[in-house]
PyMOL Python script that loads the backbone (N, CA, C, O; Angstrom):
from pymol import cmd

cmd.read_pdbstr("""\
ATOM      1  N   UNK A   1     -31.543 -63.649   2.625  1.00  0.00           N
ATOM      2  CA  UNK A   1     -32.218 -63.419   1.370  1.00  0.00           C
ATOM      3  C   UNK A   1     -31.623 -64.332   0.303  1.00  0.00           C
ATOM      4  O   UNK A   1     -30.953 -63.682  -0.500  1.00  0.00           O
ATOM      5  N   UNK A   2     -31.651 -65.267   0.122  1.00  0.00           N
ATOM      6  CA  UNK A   2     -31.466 -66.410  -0.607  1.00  0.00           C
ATOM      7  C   UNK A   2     -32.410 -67.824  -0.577  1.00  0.00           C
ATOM      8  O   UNK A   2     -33.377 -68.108   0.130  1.00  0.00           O
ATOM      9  N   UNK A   3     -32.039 -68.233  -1.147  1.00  0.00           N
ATOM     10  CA  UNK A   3     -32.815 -70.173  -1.896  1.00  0.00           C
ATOM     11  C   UNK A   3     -31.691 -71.399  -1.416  1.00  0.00           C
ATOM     12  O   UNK A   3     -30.650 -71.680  -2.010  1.00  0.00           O
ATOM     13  N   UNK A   4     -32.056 -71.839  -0.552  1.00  0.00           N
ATOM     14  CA  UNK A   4     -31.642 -73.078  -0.524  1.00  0.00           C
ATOM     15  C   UNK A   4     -32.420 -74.141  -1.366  1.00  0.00           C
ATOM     16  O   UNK A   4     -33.615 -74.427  -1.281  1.00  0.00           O
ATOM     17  N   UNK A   5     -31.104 -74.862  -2.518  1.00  0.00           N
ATOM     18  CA  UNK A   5     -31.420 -75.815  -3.193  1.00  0.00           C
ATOM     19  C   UNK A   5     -30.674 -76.428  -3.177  1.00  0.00           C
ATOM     20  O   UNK A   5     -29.536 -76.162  -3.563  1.00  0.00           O
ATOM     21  N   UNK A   6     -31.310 -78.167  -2.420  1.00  0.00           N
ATOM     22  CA  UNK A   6     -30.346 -79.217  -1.984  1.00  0.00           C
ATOM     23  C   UNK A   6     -29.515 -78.554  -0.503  1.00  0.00           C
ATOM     24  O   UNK A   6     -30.032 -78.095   0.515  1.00  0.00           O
ATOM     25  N   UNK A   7     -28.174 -78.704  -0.828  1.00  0.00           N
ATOM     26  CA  UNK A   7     -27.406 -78.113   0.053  1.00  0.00           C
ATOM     27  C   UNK A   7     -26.788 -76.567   0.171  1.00  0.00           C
ATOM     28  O   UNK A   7     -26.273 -75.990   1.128  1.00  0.00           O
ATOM     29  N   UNK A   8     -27.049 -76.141  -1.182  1.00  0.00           N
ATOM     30  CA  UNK A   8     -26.396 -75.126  -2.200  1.00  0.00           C
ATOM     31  C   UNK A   8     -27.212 -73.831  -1.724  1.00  0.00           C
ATOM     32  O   UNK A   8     -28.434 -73.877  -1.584  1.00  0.00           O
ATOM     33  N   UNK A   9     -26.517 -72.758  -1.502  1.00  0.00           N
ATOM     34  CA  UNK A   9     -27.822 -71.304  -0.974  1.00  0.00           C
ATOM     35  C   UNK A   9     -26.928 -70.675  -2.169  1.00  0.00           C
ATOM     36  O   UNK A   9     -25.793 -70.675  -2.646  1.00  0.00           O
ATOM     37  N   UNK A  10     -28.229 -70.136  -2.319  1.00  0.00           N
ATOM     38  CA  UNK A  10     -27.612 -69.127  -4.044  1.00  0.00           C
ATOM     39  C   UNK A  10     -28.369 -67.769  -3.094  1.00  0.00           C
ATOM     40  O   UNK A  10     -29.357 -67.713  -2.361  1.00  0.00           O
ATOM     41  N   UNK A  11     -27.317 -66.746  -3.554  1.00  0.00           N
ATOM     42  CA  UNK A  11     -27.741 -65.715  -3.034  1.00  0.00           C
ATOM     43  C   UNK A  11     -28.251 -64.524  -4.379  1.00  0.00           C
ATOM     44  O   UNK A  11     -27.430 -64.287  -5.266  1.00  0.00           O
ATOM     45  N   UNK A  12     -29.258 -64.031  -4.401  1.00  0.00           N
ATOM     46  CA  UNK A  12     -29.503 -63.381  -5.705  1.00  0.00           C
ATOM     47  C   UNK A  12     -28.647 -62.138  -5.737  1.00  0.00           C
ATOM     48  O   UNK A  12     -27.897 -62.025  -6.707  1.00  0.00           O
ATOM     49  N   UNK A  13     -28.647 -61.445  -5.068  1.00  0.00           N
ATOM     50  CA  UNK A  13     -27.508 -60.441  -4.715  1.00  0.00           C
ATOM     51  C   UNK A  13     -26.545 -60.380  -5.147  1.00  0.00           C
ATOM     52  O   UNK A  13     -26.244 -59.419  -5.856  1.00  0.00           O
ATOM     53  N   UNK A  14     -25.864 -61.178  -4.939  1.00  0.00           N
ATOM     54  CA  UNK A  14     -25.059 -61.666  -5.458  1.00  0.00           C
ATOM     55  C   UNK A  14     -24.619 -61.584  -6.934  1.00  0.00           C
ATOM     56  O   UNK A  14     -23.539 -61.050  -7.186  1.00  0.00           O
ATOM     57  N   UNK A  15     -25.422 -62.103  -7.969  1.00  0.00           N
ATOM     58  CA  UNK A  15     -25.718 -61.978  -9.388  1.00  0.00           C
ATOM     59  C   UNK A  15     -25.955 -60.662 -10.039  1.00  0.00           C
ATOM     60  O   UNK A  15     -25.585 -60.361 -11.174  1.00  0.00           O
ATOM     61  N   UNK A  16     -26.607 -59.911  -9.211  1.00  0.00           N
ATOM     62  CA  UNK A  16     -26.810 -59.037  -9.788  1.00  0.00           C
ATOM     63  C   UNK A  16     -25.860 -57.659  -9.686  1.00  0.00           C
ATOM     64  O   UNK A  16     -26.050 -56.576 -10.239  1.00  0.00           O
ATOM     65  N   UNK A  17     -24.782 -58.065  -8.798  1.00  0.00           N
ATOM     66  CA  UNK A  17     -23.551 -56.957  -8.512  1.00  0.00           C
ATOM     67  C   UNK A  17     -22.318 -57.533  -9.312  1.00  0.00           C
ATOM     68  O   UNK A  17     -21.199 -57.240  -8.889  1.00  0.00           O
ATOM     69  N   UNK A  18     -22.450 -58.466 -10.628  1.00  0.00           N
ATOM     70  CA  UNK A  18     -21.350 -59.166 -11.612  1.00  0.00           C
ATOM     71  C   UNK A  18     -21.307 -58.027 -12.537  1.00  0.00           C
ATOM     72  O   UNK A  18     -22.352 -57.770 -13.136  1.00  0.00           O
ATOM     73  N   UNK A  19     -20.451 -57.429 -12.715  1.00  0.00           N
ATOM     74  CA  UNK A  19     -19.878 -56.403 -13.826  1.00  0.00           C
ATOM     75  C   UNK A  19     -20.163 -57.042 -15.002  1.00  0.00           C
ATOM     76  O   UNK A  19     -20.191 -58.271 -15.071  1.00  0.00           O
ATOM     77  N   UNK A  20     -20.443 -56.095 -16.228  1.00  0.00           N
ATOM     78  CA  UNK A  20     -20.810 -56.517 -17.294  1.00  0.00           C
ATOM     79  C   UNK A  20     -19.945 -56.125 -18.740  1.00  0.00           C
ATOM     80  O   UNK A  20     -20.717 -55.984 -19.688  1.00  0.00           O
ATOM     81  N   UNK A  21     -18.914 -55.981 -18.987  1.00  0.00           N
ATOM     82  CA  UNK A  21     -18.324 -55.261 -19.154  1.00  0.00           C
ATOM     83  C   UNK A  21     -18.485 -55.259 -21.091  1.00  0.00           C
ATOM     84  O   UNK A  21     -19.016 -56.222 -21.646  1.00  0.00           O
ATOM     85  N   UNK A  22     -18.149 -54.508 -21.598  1.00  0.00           N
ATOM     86  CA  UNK A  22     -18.980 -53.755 -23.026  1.00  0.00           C
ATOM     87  C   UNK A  22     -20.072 -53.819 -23.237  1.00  0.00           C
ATOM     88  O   UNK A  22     -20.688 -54.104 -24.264  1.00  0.00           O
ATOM     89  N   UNK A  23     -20.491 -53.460 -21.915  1.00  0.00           N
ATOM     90  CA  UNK A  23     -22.607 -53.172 -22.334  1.00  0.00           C
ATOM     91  C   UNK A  23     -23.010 -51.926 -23.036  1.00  0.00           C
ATOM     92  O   UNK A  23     -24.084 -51.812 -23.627  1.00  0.00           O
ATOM     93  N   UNK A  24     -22.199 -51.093 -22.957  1.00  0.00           N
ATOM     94  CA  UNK A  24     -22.309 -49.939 -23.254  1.00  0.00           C
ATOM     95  C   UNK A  24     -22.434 -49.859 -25.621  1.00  0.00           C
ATOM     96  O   UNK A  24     -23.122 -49.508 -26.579  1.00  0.00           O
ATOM     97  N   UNK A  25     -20.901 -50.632 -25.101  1.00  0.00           N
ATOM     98  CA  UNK A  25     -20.858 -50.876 -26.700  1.00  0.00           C
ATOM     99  C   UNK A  25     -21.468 -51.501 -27.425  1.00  0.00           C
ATOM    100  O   UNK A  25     -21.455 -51.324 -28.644  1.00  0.00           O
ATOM    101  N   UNK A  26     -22.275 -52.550 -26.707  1.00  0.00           N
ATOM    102  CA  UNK A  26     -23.400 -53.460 -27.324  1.00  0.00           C
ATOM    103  C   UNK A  26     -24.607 -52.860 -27.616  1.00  0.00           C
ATOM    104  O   UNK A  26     -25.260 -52.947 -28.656  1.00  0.00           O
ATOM    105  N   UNK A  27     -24.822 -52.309 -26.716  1.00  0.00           N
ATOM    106  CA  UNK A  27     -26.001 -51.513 -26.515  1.00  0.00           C
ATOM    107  C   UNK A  27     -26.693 -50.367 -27.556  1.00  0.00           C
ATOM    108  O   UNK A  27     -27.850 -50.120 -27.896  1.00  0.00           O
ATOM    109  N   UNK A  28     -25.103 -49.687 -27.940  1.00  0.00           N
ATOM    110  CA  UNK A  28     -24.634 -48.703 -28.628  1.00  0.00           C
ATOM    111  C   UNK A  28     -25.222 -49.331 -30.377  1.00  0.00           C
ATOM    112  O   UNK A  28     -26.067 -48.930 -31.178  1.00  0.00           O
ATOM    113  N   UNK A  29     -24.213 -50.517 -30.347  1.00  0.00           N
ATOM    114  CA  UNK A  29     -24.097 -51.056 -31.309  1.00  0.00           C
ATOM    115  C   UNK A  29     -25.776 -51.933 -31.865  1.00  0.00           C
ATOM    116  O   UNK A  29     -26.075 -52.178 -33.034  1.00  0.00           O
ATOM    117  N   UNK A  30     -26.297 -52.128 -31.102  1.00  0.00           N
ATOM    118  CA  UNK A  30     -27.718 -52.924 -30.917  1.00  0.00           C
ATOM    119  C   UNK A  30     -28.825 -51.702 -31.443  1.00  0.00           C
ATOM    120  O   UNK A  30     -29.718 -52.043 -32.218  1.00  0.00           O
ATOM    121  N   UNK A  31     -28.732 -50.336 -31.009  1.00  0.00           N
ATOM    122  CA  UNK A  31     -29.578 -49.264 -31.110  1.00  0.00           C
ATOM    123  C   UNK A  31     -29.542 -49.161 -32.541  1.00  0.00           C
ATOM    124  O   UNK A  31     -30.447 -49.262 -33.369  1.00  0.00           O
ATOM    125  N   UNK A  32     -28.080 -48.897 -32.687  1.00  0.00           N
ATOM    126  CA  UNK A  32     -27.683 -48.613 -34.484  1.00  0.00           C
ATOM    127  C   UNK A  32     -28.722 -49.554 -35.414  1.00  0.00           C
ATOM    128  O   UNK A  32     -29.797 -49.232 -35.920  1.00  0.00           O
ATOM    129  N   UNK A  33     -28.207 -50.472 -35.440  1.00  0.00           N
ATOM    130  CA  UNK A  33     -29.083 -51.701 -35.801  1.00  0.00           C
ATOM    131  C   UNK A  33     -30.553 -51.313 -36.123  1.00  0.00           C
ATOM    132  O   UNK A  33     -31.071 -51.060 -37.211  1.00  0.00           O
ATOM    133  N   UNK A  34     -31.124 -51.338 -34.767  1.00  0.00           N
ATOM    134  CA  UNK A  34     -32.657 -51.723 -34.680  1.00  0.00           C
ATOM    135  C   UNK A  34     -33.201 -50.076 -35.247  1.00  0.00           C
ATOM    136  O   UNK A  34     -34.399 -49.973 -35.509  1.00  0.00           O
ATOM    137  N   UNK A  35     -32.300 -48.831 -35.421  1.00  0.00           N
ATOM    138  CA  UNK A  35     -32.415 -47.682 -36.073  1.00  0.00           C
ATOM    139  C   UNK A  35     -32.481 -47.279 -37.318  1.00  0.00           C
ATOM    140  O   UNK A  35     -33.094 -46.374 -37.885  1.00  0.00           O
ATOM    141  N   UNK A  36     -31.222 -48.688 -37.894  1.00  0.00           N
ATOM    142  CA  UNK A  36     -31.098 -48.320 -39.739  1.00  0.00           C
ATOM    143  C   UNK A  36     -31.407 -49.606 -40.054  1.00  0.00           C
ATOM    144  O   UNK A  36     -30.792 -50.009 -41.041  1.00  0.00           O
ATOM    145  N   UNK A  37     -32.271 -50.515 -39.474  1.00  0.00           N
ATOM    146  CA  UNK A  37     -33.221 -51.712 -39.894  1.00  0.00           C
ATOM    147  C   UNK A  37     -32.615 -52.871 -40.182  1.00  0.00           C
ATOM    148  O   UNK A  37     -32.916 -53.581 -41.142  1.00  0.00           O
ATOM    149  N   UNK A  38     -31.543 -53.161 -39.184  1.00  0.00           N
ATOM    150  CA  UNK A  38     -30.866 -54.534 -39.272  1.00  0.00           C
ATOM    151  C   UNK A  38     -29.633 -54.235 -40.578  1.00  0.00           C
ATOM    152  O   UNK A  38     -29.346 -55.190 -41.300  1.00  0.00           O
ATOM    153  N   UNK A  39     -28.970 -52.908 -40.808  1.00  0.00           N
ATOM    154  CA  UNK A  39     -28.343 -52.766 -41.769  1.00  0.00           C
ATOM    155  C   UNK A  39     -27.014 -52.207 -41.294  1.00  0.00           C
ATOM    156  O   UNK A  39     -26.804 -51.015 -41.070  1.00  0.00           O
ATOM    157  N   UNK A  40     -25.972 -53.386 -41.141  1.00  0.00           N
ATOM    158  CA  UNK A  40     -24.820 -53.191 -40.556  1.00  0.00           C
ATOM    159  C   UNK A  40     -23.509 -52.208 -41.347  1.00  0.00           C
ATOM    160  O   UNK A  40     -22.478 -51.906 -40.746  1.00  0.00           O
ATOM    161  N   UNK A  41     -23.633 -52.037 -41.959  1.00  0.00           N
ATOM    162  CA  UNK A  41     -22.965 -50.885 -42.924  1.00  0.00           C
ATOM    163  C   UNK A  41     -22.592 -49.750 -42.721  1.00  0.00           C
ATOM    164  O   UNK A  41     -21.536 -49.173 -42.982  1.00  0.00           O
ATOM    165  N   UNK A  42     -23.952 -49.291 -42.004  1.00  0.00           N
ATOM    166  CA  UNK A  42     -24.298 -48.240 -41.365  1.00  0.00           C
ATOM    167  C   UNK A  42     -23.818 -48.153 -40.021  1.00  0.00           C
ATOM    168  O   UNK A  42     -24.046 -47.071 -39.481  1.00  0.00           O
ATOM    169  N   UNK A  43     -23.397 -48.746 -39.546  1.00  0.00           N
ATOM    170  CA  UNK A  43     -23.225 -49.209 -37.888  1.00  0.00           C
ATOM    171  C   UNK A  43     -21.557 -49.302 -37.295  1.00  0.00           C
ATOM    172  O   UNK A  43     -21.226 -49.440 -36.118  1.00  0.00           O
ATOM    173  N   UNK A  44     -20.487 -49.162 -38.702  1.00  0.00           N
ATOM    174  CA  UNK A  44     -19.052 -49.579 -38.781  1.00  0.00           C
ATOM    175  C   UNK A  44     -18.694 -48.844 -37.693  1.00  0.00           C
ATOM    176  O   UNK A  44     -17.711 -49.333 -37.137  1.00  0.00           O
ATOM    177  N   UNK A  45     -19.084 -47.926 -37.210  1.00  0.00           N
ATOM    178  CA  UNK A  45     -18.017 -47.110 -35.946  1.00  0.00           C
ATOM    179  C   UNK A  45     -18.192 -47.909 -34.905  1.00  0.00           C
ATOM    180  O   UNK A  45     -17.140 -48.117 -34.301  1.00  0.00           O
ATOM    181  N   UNK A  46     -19.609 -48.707 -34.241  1.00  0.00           N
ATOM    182  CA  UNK A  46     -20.435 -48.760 -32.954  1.00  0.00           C
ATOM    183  C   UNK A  46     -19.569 -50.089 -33.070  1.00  0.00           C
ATOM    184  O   UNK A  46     -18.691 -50.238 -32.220  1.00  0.00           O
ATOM    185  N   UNK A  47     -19.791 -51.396 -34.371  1.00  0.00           N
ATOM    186  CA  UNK A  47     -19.216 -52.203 -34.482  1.00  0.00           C
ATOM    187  C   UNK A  47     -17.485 -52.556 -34.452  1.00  0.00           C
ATOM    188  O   UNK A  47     -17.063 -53.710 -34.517  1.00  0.00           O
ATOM    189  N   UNK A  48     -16.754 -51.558 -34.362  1.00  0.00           N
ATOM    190  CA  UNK A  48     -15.630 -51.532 -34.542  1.00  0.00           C
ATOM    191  C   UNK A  48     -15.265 -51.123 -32.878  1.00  0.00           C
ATOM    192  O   UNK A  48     -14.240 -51.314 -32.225  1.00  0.00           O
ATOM    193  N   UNK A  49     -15.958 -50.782 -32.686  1.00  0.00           N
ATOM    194  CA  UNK A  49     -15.804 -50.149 -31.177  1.00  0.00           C
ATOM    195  C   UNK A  49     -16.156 -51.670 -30.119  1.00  0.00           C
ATOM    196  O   UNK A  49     -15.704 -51.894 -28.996  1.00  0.00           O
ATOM    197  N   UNK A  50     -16.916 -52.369 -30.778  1.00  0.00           N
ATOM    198  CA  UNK A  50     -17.289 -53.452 -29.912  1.00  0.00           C
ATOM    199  C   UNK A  50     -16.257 -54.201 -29.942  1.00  0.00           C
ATOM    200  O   UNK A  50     -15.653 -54.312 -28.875  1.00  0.00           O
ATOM    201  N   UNK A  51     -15.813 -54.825 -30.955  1.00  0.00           N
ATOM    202  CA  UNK A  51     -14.697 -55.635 -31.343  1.00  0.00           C
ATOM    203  C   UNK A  51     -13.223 -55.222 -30.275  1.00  0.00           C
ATOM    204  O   UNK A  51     -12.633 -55.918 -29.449  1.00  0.00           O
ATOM    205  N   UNK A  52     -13.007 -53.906 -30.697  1.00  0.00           N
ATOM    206  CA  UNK A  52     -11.806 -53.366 -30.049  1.00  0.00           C
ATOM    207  C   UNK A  52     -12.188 -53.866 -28.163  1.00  0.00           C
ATOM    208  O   UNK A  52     -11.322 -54.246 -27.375  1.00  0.00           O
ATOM    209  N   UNK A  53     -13.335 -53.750 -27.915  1.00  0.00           N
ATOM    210  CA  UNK A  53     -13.561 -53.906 -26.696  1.00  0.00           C
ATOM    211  C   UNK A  53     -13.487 -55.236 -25.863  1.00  0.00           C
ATOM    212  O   UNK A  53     -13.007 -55.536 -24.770  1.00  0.00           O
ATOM    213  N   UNK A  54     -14.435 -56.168 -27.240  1.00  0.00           N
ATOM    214  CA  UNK A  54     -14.101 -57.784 -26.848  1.00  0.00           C
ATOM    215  C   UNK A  54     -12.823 -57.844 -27.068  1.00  0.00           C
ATOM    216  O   UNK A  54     -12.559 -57.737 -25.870  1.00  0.00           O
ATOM    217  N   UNK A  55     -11.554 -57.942 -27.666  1.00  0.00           N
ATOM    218  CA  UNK A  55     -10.761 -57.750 -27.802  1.00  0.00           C
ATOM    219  C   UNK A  55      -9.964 -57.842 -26.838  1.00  0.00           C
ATOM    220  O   UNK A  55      -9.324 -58.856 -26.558  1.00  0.00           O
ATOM    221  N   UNK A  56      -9.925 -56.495 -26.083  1.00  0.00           N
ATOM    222  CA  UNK A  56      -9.303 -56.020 -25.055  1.00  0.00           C
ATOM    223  C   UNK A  56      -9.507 -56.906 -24.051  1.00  0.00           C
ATOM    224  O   UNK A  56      -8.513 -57.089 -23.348  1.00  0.00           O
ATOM    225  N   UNK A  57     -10.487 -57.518 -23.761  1.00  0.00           N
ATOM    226  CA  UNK A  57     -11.248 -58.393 -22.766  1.00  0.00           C
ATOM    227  C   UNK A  57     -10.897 -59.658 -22.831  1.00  0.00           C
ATOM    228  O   UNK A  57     -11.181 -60.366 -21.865  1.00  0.00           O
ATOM    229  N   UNK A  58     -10.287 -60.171 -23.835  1.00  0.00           N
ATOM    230  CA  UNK A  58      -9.796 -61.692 -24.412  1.00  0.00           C
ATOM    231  C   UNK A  58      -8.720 -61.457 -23.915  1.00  0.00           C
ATOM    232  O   UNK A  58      -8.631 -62.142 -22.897  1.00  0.00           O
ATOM    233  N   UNK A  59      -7.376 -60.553 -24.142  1.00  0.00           N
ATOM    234  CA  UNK A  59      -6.118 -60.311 -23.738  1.00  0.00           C
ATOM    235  C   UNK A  59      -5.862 -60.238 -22.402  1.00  0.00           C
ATOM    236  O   UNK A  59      -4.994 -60.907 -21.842  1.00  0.00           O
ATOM    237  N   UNK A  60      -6.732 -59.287 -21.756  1.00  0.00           N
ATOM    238  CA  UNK A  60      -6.586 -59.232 -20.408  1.00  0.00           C
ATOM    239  C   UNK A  60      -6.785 -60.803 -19.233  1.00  0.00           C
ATOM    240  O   UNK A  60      -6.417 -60.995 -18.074  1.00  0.00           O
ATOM    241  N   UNK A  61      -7.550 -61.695 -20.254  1.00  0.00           N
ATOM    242  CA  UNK A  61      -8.140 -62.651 -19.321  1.00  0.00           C
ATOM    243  C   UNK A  61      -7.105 -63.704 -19.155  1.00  0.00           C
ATOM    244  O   UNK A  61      -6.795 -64.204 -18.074  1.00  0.00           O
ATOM    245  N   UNK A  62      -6.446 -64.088 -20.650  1.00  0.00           N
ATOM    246  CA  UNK A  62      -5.055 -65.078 -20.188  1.00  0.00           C
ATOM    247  C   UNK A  62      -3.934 -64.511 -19.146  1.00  0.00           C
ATOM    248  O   UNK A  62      -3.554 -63.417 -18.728  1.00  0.00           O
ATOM    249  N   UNK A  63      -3.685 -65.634 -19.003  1.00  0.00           N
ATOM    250  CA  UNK A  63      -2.588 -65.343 -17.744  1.00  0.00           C
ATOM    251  C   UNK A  63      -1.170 -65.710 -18.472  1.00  0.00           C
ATOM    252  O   UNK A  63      -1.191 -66.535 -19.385  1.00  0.00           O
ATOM    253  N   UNK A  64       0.109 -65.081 -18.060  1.00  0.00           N
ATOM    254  CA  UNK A  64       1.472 -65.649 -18.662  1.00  0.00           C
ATOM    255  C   UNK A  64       1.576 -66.999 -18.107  1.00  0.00           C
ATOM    256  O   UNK A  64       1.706 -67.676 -19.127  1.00  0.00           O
ATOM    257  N   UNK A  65       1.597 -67.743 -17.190  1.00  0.00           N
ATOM    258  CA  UNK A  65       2.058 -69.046 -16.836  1.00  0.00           C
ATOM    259  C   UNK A  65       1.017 -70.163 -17.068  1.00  0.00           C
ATOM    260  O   UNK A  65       1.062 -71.382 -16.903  1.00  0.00           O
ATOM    261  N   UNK A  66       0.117 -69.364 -17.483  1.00  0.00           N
ATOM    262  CA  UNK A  66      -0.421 -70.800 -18.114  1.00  0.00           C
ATOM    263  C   UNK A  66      -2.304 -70.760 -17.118  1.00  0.00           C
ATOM    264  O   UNK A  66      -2.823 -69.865 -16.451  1.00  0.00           O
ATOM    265  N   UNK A  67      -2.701 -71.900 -17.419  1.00  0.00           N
ATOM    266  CA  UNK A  67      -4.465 -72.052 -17.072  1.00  0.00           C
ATOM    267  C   UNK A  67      -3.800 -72.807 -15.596  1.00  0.00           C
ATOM    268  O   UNK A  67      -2.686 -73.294 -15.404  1.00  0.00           O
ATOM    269  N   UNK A  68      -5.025 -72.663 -14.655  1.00  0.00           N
ATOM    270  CA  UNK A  68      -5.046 -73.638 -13.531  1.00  0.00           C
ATOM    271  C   UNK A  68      -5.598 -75.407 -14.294  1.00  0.00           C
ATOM    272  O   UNK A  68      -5.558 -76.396 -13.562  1.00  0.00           O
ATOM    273  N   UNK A  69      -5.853 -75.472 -15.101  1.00  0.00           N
ATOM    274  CA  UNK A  69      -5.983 -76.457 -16.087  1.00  0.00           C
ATOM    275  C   UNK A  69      -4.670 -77.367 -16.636  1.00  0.00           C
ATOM    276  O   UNK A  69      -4.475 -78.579 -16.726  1.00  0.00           O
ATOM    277  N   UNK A  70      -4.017 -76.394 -16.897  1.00  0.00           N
ATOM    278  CA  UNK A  70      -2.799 -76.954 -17.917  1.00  0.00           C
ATOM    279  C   UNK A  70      -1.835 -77.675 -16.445  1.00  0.00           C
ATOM    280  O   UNK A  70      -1.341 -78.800 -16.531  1.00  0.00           O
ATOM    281  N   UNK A  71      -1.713 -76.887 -15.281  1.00  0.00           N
ATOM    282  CA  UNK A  71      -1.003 -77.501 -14.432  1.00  0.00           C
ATOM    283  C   UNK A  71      -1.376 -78.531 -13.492  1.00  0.00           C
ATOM    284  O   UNK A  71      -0.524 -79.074 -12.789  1.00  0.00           O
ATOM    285  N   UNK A  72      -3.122 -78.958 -13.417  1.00  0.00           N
ATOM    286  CA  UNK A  72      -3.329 -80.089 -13.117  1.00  0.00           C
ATOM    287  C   UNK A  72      -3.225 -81.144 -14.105  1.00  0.00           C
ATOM    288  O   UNK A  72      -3.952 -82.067 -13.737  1.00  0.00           O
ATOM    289  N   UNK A  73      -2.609 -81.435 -15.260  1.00  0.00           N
ATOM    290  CA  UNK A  73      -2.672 -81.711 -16.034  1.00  0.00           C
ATOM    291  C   UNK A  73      -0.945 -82.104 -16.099  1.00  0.00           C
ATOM    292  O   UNK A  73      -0.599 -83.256 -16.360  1.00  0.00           O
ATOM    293  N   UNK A  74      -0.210 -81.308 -15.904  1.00  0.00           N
ATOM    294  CA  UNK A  74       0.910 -81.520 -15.854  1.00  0.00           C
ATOM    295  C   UNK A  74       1.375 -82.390 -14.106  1.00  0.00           C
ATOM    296  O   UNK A  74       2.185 -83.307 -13.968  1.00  0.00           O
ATOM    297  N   UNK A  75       0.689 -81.827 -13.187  1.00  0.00           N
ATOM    298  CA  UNK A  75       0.939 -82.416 -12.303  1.00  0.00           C
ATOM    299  C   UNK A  75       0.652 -84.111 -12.077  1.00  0.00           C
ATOM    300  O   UNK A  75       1.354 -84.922 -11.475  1.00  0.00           O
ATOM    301  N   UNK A  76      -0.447 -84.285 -12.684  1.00  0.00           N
ATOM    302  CA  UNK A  76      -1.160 -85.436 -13.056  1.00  0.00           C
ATOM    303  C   UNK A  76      -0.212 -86.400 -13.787  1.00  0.00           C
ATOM    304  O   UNK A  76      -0.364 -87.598 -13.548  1.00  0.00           O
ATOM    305  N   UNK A  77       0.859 -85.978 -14.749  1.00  0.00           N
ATOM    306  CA  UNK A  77       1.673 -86.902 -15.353  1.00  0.00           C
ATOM    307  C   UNK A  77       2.607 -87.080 -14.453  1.00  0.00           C
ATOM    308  O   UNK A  77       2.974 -88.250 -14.565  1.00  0.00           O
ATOM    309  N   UNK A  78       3.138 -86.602 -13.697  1.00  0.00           N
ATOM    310  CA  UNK A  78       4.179 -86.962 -12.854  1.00  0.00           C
ATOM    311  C   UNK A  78       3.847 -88.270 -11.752  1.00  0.00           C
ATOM    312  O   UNK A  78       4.695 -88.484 -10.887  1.00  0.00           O
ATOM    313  N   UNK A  79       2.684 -89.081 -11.795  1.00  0.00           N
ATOM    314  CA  UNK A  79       2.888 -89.763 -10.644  1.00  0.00           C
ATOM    315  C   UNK A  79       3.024 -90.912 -11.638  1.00  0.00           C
ATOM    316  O   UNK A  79       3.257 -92.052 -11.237  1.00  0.00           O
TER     317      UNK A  79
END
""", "prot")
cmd.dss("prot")
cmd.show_as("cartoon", "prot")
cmd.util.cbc("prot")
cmd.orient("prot")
């Protein structure tokens, strides 16, 4: 159950089992919105809740030793 394009098989399945993670709070936060007519004021809890969430999601994603980036990069100066 997939597409071969070129050499490449993309499996759709695949895509659609990727975690999504603060949908809930977006969602939350999106309802507010389209409820009190695009008037964010009104919305400070849903919005504060999103933030805390992206947030959390930025921190978790760096790594302590660094990017797989930074060390081809470093390896690269050594020759």
């Amino acid at each position: 159950m997939g597409r071969k394009v070129g050499s490449l098989y993309i499996n759709p399945k695949k895509f659609a089992s990727v975690q999504k993670p603060c949908m809930q709070e977006m969602l939350s936060f999106l309802n507010c919105l389209s409820l009190n007519q695009n008037n964010d004021e009104k919305c400070v809890r849903q919005k504060e809740k999103l933030n805390a969430c992206m947030d959390a999601l930025s921190r978790n994603k760096r790594k302590p030793w660094g990017s797989i980036n930074y060390h081809l990069q470093r390896l690269s100066r050594r020759k």
